[in-house]
C-alpha positions as a Markdown table, in Angstrom:
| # | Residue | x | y | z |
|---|---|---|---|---|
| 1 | Unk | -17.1 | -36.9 | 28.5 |
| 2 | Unk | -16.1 | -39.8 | 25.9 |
| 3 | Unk | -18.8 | -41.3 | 24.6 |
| 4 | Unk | -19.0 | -45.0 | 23.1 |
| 5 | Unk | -22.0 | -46.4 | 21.8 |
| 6 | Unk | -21.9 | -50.1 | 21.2 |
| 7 | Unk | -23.9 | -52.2 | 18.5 |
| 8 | Unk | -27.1 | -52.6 | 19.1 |
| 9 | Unk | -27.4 | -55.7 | 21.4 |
| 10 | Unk | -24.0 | -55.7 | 22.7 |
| 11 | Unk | -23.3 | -55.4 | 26.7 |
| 12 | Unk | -20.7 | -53.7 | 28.1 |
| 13 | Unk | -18.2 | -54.9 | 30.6 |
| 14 | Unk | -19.4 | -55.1 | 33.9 |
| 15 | Unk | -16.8 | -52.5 | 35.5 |
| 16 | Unk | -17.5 | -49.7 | 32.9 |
| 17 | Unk | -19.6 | -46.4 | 33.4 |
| 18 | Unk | -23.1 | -47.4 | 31.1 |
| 19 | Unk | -26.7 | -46.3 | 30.6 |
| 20 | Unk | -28.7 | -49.0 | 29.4 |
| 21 | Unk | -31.4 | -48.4 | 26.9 |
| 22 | Unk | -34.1 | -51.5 | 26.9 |
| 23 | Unk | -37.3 | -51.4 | 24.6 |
| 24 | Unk | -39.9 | -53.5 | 26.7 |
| 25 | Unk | -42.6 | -55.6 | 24.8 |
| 26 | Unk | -45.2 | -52.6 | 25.1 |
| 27 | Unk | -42.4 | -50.5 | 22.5 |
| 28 | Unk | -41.3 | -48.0 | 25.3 |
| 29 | Unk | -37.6 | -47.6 | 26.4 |
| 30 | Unk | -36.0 | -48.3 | 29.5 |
| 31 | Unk | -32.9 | -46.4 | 31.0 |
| 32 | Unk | -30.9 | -47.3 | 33.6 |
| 33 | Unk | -27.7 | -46.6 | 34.4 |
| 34 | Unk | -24.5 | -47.4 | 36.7 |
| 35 | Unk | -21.2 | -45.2 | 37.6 |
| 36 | Unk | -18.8 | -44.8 | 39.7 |
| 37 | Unk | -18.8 | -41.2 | 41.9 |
| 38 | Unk | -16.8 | -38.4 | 41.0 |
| 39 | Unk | -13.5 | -38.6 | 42.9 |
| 40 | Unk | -14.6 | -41.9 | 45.3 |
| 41 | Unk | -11.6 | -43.8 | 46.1 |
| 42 | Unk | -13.8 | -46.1 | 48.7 |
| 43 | Unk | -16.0 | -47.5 | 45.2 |
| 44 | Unk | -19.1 | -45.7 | 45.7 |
| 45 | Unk | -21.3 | -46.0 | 43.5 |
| 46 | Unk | -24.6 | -43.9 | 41.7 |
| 47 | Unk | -27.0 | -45.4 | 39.4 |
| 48 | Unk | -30.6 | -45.2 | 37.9 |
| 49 | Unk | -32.8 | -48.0 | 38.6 |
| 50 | Unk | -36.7 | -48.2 | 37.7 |
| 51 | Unk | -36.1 | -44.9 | 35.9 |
| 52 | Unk | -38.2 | -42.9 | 33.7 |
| 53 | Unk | -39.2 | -44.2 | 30.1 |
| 54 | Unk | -39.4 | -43.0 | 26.7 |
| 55 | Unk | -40.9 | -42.8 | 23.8 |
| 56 | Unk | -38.1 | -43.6 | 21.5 |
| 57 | Unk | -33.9 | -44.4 | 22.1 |
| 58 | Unk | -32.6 | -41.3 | 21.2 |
| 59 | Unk | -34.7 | -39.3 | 23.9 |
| 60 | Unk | -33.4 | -42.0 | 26.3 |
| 61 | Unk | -30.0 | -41.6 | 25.4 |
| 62 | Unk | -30.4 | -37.6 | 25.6 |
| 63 | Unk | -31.5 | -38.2 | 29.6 |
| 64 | Unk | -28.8 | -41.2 | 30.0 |
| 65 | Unk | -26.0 | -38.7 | 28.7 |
| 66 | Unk | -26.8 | -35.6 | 31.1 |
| 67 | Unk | -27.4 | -37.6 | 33.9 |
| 68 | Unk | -23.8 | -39.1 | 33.4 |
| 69 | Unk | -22.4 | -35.7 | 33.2 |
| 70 | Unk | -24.0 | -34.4 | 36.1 |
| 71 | Unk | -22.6 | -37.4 | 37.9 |
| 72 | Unk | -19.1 | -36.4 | 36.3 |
| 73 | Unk | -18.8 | -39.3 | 34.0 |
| 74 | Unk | -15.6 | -39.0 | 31.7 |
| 75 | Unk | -15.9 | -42.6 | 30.2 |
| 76 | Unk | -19.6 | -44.0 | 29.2 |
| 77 | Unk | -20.9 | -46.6 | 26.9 |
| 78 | Unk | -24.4 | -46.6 | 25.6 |
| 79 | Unk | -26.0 | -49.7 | 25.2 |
| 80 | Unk | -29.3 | -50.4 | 23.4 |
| 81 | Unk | -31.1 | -53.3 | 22.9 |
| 82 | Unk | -34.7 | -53.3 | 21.0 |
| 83 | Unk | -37.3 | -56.3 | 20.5 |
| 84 | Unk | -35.6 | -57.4 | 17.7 |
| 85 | Unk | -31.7 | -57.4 | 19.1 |
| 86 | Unk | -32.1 | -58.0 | 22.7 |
| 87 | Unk | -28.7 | -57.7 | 25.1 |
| 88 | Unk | -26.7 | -60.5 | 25.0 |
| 89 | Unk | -26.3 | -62.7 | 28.0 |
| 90 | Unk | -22.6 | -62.2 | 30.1 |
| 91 | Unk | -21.2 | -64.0 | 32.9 |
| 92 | Unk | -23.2 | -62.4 | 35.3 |
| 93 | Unk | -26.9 | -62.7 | 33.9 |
| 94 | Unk | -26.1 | -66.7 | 33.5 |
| 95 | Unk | -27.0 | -68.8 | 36.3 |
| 96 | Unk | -24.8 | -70.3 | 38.8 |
């Protein structure tokens, strides 16, 4: 699986295979995730919502990246955002 991790703060595109790493105000980390299934040609999709949360980013990351492999990921971009660097808004999060 390739693995990109964008700059702190950074979003990905909206079509790409992700795991999302959030720290909420109480210092804990978030993941979620979103990907496409393994061989789907009807768009299916697979993702982690309300999932588990960590004590710091890299043991968020560790869960993000073998969940995306077991999901058969080839492409995925980590994206982090902390207190201090929260995500930046896209198209989608603005309001209509």
């Amino acid at each position: 699986m390739k693995v990109v991790r964008l700059p702190v703060g950074k979003q990905s595109p909206v079509d790409a295979d992700c795991i999302r790493i959030e720290q909420s105000a109480d210092k804990i980390f978030n993941l979620t995730g979103s990907a496409l299934c393994v061989g789907a040609d009807d768009g299916e999709s697979v993702s982690i919502v309300g999932g588990p949360t960590f004590d710091s980013a890299k043991k968020a990351e560790a869960a993000g990246l073998a969940w995306a492999a077991n999901v058969g990921v080839e492409h995925l971009i980590v994206i982090t955002a902390t207190l201090e660097h929260p995500l930046e808004l896209i198209e989608i999060d603005k309001p209509l």
